[in-house]
N, C-alpha and C positions, 0 to 999 in steps of 0.2 A: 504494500500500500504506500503511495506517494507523502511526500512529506507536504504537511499544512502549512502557513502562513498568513498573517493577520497584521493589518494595518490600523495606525489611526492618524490621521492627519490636522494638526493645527495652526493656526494663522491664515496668511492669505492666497490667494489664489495660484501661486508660485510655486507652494507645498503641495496643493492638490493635484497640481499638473504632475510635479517628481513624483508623488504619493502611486498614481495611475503608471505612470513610466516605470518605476520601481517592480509595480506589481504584474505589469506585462513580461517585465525578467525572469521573474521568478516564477509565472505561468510556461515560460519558454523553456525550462529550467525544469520543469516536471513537477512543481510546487501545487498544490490547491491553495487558494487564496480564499478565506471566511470571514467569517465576523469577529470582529475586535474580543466580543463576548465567548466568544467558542474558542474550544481547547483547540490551542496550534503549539507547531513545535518552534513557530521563530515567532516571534512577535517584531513588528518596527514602530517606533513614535519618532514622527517628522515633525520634529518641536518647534516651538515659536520664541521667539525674544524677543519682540516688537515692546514690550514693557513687563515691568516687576512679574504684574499679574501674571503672565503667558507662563513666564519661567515658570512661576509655580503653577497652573496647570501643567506644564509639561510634568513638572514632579510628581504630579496628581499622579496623571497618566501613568508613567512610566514603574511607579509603585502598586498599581493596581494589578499589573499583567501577574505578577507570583502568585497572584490569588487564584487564579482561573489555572495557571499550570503553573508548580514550583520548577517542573523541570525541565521548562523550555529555553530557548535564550533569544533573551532579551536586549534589544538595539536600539539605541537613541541617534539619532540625525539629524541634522536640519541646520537653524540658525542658533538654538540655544547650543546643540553639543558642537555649534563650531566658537561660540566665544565663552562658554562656560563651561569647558572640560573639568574644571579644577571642582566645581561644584557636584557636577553627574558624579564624579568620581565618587564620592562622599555614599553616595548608593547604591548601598550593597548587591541590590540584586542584577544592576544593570552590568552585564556582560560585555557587552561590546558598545562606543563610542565613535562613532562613521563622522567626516567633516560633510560640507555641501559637495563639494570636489568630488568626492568617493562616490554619492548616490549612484552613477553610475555602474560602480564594480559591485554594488554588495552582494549580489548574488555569490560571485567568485570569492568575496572576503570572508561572506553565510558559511560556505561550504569549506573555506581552511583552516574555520576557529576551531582552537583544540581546547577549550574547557579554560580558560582563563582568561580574565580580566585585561583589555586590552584597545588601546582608542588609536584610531587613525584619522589625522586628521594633517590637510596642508594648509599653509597658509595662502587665503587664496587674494588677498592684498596683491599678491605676485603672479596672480592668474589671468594673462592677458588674450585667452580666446576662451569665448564660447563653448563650452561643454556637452558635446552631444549626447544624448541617451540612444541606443542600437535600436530603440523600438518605437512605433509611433504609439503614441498614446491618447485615448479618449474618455471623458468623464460620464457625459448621459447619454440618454437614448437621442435624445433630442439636440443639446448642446455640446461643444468640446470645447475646453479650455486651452488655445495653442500659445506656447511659451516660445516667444520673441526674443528677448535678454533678459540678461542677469546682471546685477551690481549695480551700484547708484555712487557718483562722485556729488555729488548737493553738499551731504555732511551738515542733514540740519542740526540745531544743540540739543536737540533732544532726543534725537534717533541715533540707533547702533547698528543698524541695519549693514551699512555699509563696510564696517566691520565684518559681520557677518558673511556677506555677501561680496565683497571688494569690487573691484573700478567697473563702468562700465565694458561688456560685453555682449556686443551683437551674434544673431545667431544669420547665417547667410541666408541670404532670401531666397536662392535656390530652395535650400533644405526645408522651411516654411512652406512652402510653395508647396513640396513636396507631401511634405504630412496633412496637411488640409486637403490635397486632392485626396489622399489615401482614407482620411476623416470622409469626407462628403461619397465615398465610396462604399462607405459602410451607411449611409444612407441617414446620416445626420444633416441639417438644415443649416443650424447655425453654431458659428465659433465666436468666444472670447477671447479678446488680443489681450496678452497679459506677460507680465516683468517684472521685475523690480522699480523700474523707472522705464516706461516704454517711451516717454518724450525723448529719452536718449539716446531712441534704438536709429544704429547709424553712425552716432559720436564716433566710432573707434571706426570707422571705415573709410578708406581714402576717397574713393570714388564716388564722393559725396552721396550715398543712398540714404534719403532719411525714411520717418514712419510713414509719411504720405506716400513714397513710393512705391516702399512693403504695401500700403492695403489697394493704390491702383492695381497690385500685380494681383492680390488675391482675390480683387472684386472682378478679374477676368474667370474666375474658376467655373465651370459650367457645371450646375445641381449646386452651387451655394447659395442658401438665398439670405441670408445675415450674416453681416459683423457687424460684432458689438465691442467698440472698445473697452478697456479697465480703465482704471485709474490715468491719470492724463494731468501733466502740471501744464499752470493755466497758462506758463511765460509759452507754449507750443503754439495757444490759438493766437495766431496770426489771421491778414489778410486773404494773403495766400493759401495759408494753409488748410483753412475754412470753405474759401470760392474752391478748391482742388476737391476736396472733401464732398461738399454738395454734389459734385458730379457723380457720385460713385454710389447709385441707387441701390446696395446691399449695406450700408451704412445705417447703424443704427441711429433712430435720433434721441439717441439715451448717453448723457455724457458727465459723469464722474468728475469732479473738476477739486481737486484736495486744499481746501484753504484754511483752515487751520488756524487763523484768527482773522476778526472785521477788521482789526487796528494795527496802524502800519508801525506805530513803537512795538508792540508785541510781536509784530512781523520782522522787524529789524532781529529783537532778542535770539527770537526761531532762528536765524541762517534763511529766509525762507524766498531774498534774492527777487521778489516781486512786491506789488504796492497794493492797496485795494482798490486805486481805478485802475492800473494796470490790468485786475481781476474781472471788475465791472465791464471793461470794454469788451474783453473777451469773450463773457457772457452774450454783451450785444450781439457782436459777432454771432456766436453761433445762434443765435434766436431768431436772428434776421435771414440766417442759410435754414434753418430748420425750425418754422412755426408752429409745430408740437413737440419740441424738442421737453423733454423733460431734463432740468440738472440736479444733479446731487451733490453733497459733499463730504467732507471729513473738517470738523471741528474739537480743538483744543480747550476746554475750560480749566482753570485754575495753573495756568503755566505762569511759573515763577516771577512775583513783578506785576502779575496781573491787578491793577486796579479796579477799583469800583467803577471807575471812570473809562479804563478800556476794556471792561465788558460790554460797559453800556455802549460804548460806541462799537464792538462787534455784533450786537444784538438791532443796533439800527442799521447796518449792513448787511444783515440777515434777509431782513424785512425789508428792506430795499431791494437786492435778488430776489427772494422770492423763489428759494431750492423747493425742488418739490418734495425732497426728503434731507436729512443731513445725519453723520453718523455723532454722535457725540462722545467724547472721551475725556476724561476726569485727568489731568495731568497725574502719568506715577516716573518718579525718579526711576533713571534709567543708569545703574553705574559704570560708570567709562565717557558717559555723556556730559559735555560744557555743562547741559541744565543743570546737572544732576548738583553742582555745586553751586551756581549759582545763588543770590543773596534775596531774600525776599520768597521763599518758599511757602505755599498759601496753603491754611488750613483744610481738612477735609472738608469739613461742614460747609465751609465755603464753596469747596468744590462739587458737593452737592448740590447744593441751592442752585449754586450757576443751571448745572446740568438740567438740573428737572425745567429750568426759564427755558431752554433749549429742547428741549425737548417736547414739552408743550407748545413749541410753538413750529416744533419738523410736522406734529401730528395735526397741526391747524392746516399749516400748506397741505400736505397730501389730501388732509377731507377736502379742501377746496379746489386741489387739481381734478382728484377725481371726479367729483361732482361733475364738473363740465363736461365730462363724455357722457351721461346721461342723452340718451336720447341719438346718440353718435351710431356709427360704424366704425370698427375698427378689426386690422386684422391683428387677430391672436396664432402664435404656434401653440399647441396645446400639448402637453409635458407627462400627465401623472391624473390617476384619476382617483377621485377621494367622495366615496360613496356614491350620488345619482349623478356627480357634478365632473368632469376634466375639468384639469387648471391649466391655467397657459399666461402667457405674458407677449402684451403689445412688443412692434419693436421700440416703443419710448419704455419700455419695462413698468408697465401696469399690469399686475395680474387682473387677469379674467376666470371667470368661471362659466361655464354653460351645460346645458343636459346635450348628451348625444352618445353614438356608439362608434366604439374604432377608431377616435379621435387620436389616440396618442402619434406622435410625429406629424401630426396634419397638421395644415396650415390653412384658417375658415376666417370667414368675415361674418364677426357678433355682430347685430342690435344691442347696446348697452340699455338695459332696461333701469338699474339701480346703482347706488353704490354704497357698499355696506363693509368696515369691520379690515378697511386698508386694500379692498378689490372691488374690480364691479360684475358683476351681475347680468347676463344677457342672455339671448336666445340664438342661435343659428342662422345666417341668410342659406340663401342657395351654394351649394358646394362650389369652389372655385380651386380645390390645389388637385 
């Protein structure tokens, strides 16, 4: 009987791409691959560091697998066991310690461990190409998450990432190119462009190829019918780079835009290298290429220095955008990072309060985006079905829900009848994919 193996994958969408590339290895490799919760003989946790918190769920994680099986082994990777070796260590039951560099080998490395305590890891600060994985990899039935680059030079003060992850590295557009036709061959719709920092995908390459080149190439692909970008720093939208963008009718108009404070002293303290009309205009920009565009974002509360005074003025630049969602996050000291020593460090309580101002006020925008598709058409791909109802998601990323049969991977145009509870609610038109 072949030997098991079980995953779990934390952070962001970078982890989940290796987590799936990892797990196609070790399918190739004669592995079964299960559930986190079922007895395996290798377990992996693809850890996060992104802050305090992450660490410690990785620790979570990674002390729970001896419960399910004492005698399997156990392998930590990612971003935490690449700049926290000295801490995993400390844990007893973790066997092996893989850097980001390694994901690629660990099947080979799985198979050479001889029962001891042992981390491999390279510094990848010094790692100046793109790391391929042997195997194309894909996440849902419906969606693939394709991974573009790796590493981030910004070095904002509060992130380690880069650490983590070192310099930018592009991955060639050939090899892209390559894996999404092989993706849309298996009979998947739509891809997520995703990295570390995708506005940088290109940086390292002479031939000046930036991201707009990469998605004109992949929006030729025949049977793709979305991309959707990730994350996107907002200094990318440009004039051009927006008018380019418009042309390419498999473009989502769903656009991530990370800003992380309304106020440009607080944006100074970040590293974070842009203004807030610098931000603003950008938004213009793409509203005016794409008039149902939905944005989102990633906001910082309670970052070191933070006053009463530029919250409030982030909170009126909120409201001024007008995100149709925003992710919210409580500053946590990150150690290795500028912030982390930084003068002026802000109470929790405080950071709470902020949070919940923001928060209550992502969950106002969303009721009042959605609301306006009442009464609309729109097309949903529709994903996963959940009792009488499939769920799906516009390409601005509004979940839908509607009654029907066989929907999963189809692609239909609702009547939005309602909107209820963060989705809307619809019926069916006449079949069209």
């Amino acid at each position: 009987m072949g030997k098991k193996v079980a995953f779990v994958s934390l952070g962001c969408k970078v982890n989940q791409y290796e987590t799936n590339a990892m797990s196609q290895e070790f399918i190739q490799a004669g592995y079964e691959v299960v559930e986190f919760t079922d007895v395996a003989d290798v377990y992996i946790v693809n850890t996060c560091t992104v802050t305090n918190i992450a660490d410690r769920k990785s620790r979570q994680m990674l002390r729970r697998v001896k419960e399910i099986n004492p005698e399997a082994v156990l392998v930590a990777t990612g971003c935490y066991a690449q700049v926290g070796k000295e801490e995993l260590e400390k844990i007893e039951d973790i066997d092996m310690i893989i850097g980001n560099n390694e994901k690629k080998d660990i099947v080979e490395i799985i198979q050479d461990y001889q029962n001891e305590k042992n981390a491999i890891i390279t510094d990848v600060m010094h790692q100046k190409e793109y790391v391929e994985f042997g195997t194309t990899t894909y996440t849902e039935k419906t969606r693939a998450v394709v991974k573009i680059q790796d590493g981030c030079d910004r070095f904002c003060s509060y992130c380690i990432i880069p650490y983590a992850r070192g310099r930018v590295r592009s991955r060639k557009p050939e090899n892209v190119v390559t894996e999404v036709e092989q993706i849309v061959d298996k009979g998947i719709k739509e891809i997520v462009i995703t990295g570390i920092h995708i506005a940088s995908y290109g940086k390292d390459f002479r031939n000046e190829i930036g991201l707009i080149d990469l998605l004109e190439e992949l929006n030729k692909i025949k049977g793709l019918k979305r991309i959707r970008l990730g994350s996107i720093e907002p200094t990318i939208i440009t004039e051009e780079f927006v008018s380019r963008l418009s042309k390419l009718e498999k473009i989502c108009d769903h656009f991530h835009l990370s800003l992380q404070s309304g106020c440009n002293e607080t944006l100074k303290r970040m590293n974070r290298r842009y203004t807030c009309e610098e931000f603003e205009n950008g938004t213009k920009l793409l509203r005016k290429a794409f008039p149902n565009a939905a944005l989102t974002t990633d906001v910082i509360v309670g970052f070191p220095g933070e006053t009463d005074e530029e919250f409030n003025a982030t909170c009126e630049f909120l409201k001024k955008i007008a995100f149709y969602k925003m992710h919210i996050f409580k500053y946590s000291q990150r150690k290795g990072t500028k912030a982390a020593v930084m003068p002026n460090q802000i109470d929790g309580s405080i950071k709470e309060q902020r949070s919940k101002v923001l928060l209550n006020l992502s969950d106002e925008n969303e009721e009042m985006y959605n609301s306006e598709y009442v009464g609309k058409t729109v097309e949903v791909l529709f994903e996963e079905k959940d009792g009488d109802f499939f769920k799906g998601h516009t390409t601005n990323y509004i979940e839908v829900w509607a009654k029907g049969e066989g929907l999963e991977n189809v692609i239909r145009m609702v009547d939005i009848k309602e909107s209820c509870c963060g989705h809307l609610i619809g019926v069916l038109t006449i079949a069209n994919d």
